[in-house]
C-alpha positions, -999 to 999 in steps of 0.1 A, spaced: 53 -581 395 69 -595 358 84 -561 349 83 -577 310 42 -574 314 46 -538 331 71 -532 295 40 -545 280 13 -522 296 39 -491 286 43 -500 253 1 -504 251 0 -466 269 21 -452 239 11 -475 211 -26 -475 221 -31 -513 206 -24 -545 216 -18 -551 176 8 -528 175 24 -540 207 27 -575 195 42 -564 161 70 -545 181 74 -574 201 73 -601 176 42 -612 198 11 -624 188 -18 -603 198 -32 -634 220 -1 -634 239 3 -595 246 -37 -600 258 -27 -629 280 3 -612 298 -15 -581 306 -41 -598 314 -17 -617 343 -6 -585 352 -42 -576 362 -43 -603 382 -9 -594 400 -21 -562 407 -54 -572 416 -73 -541 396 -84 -538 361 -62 -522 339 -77 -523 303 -111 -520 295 -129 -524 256 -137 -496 236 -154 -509 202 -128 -534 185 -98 -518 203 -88 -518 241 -78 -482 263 -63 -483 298 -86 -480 325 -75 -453 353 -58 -477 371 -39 -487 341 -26 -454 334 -14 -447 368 4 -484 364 18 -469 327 27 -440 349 47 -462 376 62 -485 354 82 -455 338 98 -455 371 102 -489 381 117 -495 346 142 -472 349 156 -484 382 156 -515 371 175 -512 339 199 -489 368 203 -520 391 214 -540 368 243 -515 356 251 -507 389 261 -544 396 292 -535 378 298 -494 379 330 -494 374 340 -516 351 361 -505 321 343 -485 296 338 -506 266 313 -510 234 294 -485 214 279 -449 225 249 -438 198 246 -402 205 225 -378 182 217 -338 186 221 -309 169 250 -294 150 264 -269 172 261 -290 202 281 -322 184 304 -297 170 313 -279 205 308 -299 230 313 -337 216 340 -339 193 370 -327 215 354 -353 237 353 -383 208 387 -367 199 403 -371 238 382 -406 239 401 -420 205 436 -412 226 424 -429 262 393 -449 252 404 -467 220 376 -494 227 346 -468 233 335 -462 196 314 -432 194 287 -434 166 269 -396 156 238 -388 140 224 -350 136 189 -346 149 164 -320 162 154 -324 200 121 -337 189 138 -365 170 163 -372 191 138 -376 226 116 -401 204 151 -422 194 157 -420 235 126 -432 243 125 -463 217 164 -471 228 180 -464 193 199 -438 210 222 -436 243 229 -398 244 211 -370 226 226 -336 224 198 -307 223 184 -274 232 154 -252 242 155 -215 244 141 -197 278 106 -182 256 102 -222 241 118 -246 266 112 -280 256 96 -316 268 116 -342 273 94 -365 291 88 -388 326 115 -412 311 143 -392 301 167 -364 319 184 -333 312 216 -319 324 219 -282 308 259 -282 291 259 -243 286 236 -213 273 245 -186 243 222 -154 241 203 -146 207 194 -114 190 175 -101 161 189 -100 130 183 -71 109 194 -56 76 224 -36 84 230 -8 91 208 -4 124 222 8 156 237 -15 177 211 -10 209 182 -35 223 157 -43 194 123 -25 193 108 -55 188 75 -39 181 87 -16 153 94 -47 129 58 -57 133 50 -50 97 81 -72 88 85 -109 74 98 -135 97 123 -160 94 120 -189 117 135 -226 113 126 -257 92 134 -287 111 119 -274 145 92 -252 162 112 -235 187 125 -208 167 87 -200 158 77 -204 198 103 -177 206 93 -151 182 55 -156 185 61 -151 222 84 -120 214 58 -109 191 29 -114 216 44 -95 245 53 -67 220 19 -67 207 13 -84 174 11 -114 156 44 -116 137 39 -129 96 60 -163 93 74 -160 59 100 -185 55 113 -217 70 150 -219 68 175 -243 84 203 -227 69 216 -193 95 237 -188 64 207 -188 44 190 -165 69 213 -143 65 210 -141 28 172 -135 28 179 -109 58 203 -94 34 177 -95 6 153 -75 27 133 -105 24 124 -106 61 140 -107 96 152 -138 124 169 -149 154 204 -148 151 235 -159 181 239 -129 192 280 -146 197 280 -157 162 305 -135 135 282 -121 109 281 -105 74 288 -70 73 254 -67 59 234 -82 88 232 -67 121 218 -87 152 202 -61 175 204 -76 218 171 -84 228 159 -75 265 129 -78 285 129 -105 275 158 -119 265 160 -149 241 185 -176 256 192 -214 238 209 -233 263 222 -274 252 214 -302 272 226 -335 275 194 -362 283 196 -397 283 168 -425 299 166 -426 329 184 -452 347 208 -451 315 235 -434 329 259 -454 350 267 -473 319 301 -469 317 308 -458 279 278 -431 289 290 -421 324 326 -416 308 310 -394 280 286 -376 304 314 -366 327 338 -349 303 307 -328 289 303 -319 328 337 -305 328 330 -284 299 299 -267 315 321 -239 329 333 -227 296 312 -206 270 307 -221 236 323 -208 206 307 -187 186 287 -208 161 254 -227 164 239 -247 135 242 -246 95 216 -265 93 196 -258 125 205 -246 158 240 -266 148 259 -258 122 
């Protein structure tokens, strides 16, 4: 089986047109036709079928799509693994959020720049959503992101997750409010504050919200925690907050309990990605770090800075 036509078939699975598959490619349509259409007759079962001017996958084809995420992967892993352990060399693109880059990559770029001069380490600050879609398309080797326990996120069949560490988060109130677990329920009538650049912030509180009994008002979209704190400040309204992170004297973040709200990082690369060895030599110093808590900081621009 030509594992370029099974690229082919995945590509058609996501893109949903043989069009767009050949403009990816730099293909013409007529030849993206013509290879799945060997692939059919490799397999022996039909794996596209028409649907007015456009083509779908058949059931067969989808479970192919399905295998080929797999058989991709370990092929793109047997070929690294012909040479494991050669000297790390060539360039890492890693993106993720703020916090994440800031605690657990840069003492590793900085300890890489004394005893990996020829690993170059290139960064870009993204939300998880982002930064799986860059995975999956190959513009990115390593992302950095999080979930929290009430929201915990996708990555997908073709990418993998290896948790780094876990902060808990609060609700942050105007101060002064004794320091004891939120009643979640008595800011019901209040304005929320949820983030900007991603929906997991707003996952965690509707969920909050729905198991203390109400719908919570989503007022404003910050991806500031600075600026949260301002509008908290204000009276404007009320948000997750670090519960680790140094506030204003004018913000209090209350614990939250039963449940608790709980972002933990992640490191997740493609599958089959990770024996490379700039990525395995990056991958195993974040390892060592998992045993340590994060400082107390997360984003300044989402769950980062």
């Amino acid at each position: 089986m030509d594992t370029r036509r099974l690229h082919l078939l995945l590509e058609l699975s996501r893109l949903g047109s043989m069009r767009e598959v050949a403009e990816t490619h730099r293909l013409t349509t007529s030849t993206v036709s013509q290879q799945i259409a060997a692939l059919a007759k490799e397999t022996g079962a039909q794996l596209v079928e028409p649907i007015g001017r456009r083509v779908r996958l058949t059931p067969a084809g989808r479970r192919l799509a399905d295998h080929a995420v797999t058989i991709l992967a370990a092929v793109d892993a047997a070929r690294l693994d012909l040479d494991p352990h050669a000297e790390p060399v060539g360039t890492l693109r890693v993106g993720g959020f703020a916090t994440g880059i800031r605690v657990s990559l840069l003492p590793v770029v900085a300890e890489l720049a004394l005893t990996h001069a020829q690993v170059d380490v290139v960064i870009s600050e993204y939300e998880p959503v982002e930064a799986f879609a860059l995975l999956a398309d190959d513009e990115l080797d390593l992302a950095l992101t999080y979930d929290y326990n009430l929201a915990p996120a996708s990555p997908g069949a073709a990418l993998e997750a290896v948790p780094l560490w876990s902060t808990p988060w609060g609700l942050g109130v105007p101060a002064p409010a004794a320091d004891e677990p939120a009643d979640v329920a008595s800011y019901a009538d209040s304005p929320w504050i949820v983030n900007s650049r991603n929906t997991a912030d707003e996952d965690a509180v509707r969920t909050l919200a729905s198991l203390a009994g109400f719908t919570p008002r989503i007022a404003h979209q910050i991806d500031s925690l600075d600026l949260v704190e301002d509008l908290i400040t204000a009276g404007y309204g009320v948000g997750l907050l670090p519960a680790d992170r140094p506030t204003r004297d004018e913000v209090t973040v209350l614990p939250l309990a039963d449940p608790e709200v709980v972002l933990t990082a992640y490191a997740v690369t493609r599958r089959g990605r990770s024996t490379w060895p700039p990525l395995r030599l990056v991958l195993d110093r974040l390892a060592a770090q998992r045993t340590n808590s994060p400082p107390a900081q997360r984003r300044v621009g989402s769950p980062g800075s």
